[in-house]
C-alpha positions, 0 to 999 in steps of 0.5 A: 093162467097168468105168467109174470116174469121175475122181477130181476127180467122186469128190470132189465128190460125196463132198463133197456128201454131207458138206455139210449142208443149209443151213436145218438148218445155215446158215452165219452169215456168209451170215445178215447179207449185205445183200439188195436196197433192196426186193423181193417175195414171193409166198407162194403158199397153201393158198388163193390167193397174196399178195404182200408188198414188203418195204422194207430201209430200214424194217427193214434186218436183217430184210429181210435175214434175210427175203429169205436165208430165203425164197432158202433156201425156209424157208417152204415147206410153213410153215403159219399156226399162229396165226390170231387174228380182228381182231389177227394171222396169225402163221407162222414155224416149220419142220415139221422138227424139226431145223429148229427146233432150228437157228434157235431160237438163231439171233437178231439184233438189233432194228431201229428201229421206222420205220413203224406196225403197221397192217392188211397190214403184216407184222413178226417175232414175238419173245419179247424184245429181240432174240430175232427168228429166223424167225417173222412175222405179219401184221396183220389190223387197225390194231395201233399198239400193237404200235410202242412193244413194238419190233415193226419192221414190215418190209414190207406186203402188195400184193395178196391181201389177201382171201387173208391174211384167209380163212386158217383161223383156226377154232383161235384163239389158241395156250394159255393164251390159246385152243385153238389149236398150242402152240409148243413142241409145234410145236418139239417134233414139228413138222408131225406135231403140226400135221396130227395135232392141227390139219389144218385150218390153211392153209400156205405152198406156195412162198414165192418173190422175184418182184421186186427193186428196188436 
């Protein structure tokens, strides 16, 4: 006997089928939604797990970019690709290569740096005046150089400090400055690149909110 199922299932299923995955195709609306007063990440690692508070009152569009990007699972399987001894851990790009192509134009604006670059405490990379996507970095030492560049610090590490200082860093800094993956390669071919050139960088496994504070 044949078993037909109702149409309205039919429908649904054909409508998730047609619906894109939300990282390789994120709705804009759903990127400026504003996130809890504060919350926290555990980035469980290839070497133990960190947990990082971030504060929306210190960078308000980044911890709202943050906490959609970590509720979406971006950084999952995200590996530290810059590990620069006494300056910086930088992470932030997608092993998939749609990924990258998705948010490489998905900027927003800067906020107002509020609290200083200083050891643990974590910021988003960029390339300009608000050029800020997905990439972020934490710092390993004092880098209140960083605060007049408009690096807005938005959270600090907690706990696990030890963990974000014994990621592999052996490659160095990325060219022309060091030996380490080129960012556009990375964008280029993604984890492929990583795990061909660079198999020994440490990575992301779950990024996850464990807390949040209204």
């Amino acid at each position: 006997m044949r078993r037909f199922l109702p149409l309205i299932l039919l429908a649904a299923f054909a409508g998730a089928c047609r619906r894109p995955a939300p990282l390789s195709a994120p709705a804009p609306a759903g990127l400026d939604v504003a996130g809890p007063d504060s919350f926290t990440v555990r980035l469980t690692t290839t070497r133990g797990a960190f947990d990082v508070k971030v504060h929306r009152d210190w960078s308000p569009r980044g911890a709202d970019r943050i906490y959609w990007l970590v509720n979406h699972r971006f950084y999952d399987g995200v590996r530290f690709f810059r590990v620069v001894p006494n300056f910086v851990v930088q992470f932030g790009m997608h092993g998939d290569t749609a990924v990258n192509r998705a948010w490489k134009d998905r900027r927003f604006p800067d906020d107002t740096v509020k609290r200083g670059n200083v050891r643990g405490t974590l910021s988003f990379a960029t390339g300009g005046a608000n050029t800020r996507t997905t990439q972020l970095f934490i710092n390993l030492k004092d880098n209140q150089r960083l605060d007049p560049l408009g690096f807005s610090v938005v959270g600090q590490v907690v706990a696990g400090m030890g963990v974000v200082d014994s990621l592999h860093r052996g490659y160095g800094d990325g060219p022309p400055r060091g030996k380490g993956p080129s960012q556009e390669t990375i964008a280029r071919q993604g984890e492929a690149y990583l795990a061909r050139e660079f198999p020994q960088l440490d990575k992301i496994v779950t990024a996850r909110v464990v807390r949040r504070w209204k």
